[in-house]
C-alpha positions as CSV (number, residue, x, y, z in Angstrom):
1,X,0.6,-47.5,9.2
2,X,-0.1,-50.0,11.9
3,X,-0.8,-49.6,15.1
4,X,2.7,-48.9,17.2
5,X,2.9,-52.3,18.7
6,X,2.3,-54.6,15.3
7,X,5.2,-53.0,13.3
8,X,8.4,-55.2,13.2
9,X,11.8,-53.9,15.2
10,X,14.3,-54.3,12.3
11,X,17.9,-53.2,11.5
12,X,18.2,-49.8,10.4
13,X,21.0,-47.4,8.7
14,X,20.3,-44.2,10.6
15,X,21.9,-41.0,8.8
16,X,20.8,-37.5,8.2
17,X,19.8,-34.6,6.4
18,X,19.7,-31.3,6.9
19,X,19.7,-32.0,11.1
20,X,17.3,-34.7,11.0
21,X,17.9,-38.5,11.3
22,X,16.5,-40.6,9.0
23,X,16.5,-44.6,8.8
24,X,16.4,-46.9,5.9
25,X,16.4,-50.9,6.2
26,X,19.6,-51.7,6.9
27,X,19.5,-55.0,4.9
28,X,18.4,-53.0,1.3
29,X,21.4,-51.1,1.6
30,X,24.2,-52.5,-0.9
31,X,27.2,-50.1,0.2
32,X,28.0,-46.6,1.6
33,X,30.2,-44.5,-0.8
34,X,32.1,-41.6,0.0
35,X,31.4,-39.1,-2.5
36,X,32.4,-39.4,-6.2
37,X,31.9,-38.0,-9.4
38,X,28.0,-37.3,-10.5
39,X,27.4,-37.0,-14.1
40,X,24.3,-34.6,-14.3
41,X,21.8,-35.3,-16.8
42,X,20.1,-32.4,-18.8
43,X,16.7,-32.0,-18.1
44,X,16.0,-34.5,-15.7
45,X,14.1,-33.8,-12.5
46,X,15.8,-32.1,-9.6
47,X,15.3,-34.9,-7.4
48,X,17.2,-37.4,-9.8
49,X,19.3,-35.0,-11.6
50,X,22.2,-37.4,-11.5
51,X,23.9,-40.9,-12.4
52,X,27.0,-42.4,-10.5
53,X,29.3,-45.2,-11.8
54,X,29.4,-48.3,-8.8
55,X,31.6,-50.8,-10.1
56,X,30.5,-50.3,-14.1
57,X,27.0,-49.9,-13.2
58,X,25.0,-47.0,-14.4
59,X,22.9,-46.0,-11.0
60,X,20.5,-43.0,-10.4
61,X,21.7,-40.5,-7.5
62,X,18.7,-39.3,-5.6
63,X,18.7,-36.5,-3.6
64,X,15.8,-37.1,-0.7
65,X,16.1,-33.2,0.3
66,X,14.4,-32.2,-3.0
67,X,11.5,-34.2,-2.1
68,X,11.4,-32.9,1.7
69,X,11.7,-29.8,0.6
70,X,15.2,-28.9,2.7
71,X,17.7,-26.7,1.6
72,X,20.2,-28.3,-0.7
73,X,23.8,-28.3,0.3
74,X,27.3,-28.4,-0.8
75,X,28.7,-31.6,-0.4
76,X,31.0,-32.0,2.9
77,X,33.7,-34.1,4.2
78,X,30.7,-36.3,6.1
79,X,28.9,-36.6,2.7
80,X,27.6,-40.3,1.4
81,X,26.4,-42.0,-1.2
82,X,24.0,-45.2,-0.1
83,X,23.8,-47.6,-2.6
84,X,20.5,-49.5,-2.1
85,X,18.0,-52.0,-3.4
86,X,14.7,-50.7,-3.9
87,X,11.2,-52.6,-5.4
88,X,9.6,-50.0,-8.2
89,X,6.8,-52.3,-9.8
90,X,7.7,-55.3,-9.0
91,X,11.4,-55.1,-10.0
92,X,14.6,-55.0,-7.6
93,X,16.3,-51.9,-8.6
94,X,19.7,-50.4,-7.7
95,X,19.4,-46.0,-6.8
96,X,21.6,-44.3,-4.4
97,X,20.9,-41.6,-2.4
98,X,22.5,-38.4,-0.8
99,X,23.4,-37.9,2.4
100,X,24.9,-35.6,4.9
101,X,26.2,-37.8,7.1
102,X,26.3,-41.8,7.8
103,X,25.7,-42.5,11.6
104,X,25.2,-45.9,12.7
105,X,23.5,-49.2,12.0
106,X,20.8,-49.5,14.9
107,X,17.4,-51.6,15.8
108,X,14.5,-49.8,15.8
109,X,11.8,-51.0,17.8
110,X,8.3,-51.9,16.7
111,X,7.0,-51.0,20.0
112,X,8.7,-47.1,19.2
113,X,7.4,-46.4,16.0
114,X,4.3,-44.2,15.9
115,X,1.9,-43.6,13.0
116,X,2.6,-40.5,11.0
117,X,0.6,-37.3,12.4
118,X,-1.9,-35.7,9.8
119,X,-0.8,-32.3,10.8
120,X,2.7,-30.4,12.1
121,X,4.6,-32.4,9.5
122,X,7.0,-30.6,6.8
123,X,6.9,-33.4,4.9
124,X,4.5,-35.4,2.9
125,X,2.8,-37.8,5.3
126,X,2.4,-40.3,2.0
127,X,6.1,-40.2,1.9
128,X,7.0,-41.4,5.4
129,X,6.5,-45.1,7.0
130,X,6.3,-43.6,10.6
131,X,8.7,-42.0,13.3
132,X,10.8,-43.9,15.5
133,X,11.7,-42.8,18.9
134,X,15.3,-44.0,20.4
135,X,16.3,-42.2,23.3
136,X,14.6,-38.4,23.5
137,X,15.5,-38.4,19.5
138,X,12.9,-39.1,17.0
139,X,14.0,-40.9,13.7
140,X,11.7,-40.6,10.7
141,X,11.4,-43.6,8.2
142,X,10.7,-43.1,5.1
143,X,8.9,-45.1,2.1
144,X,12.0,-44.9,0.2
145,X,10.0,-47.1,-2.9
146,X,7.0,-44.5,-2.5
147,X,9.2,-42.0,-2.9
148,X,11.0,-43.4,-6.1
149,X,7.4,-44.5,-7.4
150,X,6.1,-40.9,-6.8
151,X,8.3,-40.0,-9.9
């Protein structure tokens, strides 16, 4: 990641998991779903154990705590599905993932994002674009098509 002052401010959809707040692009997002039926598929990996039906379209559920490691949940009244367009190879693809909560659509300043540290993370450092800082809370963002790719 670049130094904290050459990333770009953009629009983010902040939500969480497990207590933290995450951020994703606000403009890959397609639509926030509140939470429907998941058709499990036998055998597939934990982290995209499931497909959803948006609209007549077939789309892989993701659950993001499988691959930071957090304690998996029963869904909640706060739970959401964000529908999202993400690159893999080349190609726009359409994956949603699992949330505990939808907060707010926010800018995120270049000037407050910092570099991944190298140590005192609990997640993979590959796996996360850099930590923002809005107020005295921190936001991580993470490489949502590194983490699709990874599979």
């Amino acid at each position: 990641m670049a130094a904290a002052n050459d990333n770009p401010s953009f629009e983010a959809l902040t939500f969480g998991l497990a207590g933290e707040t995450f951020a994703i692009d606000a403009n890959s997002v397609r639509e926030i779903l509140d939470i429907i039926p998941i058709t499990e598929v036998p055998g597939a990996q934990a982290f995209v154990g499931g497909l959803i039906n948006v609209r007549g379209r077939v789309v892989p559920l993701a659950d993001l705590k499988v691959k930071f490691g957090m304690p998996r949940t029963e869904t909640s009244i706060d739970t959401r599905i964000v529908v999202m367009e993400v690159d893999l190879a080349g190609e726009p693809t359409i994956v949603g993932i699992l949330t505990d909560k939808v907060h707010e659509v926010t800018e995120i300043s270049g000037a407050s994002i910092a570099p991944t540290p190298e140590i005192g993370m609990k997640w993979r450092p590959d796996f996360i674009k850099g930590i923002g800082k809005r107020g005295s809370d921190f936001i991580i963002i993470p490489d949502i098509a590194r983490i699709f790719a990874s599979e």
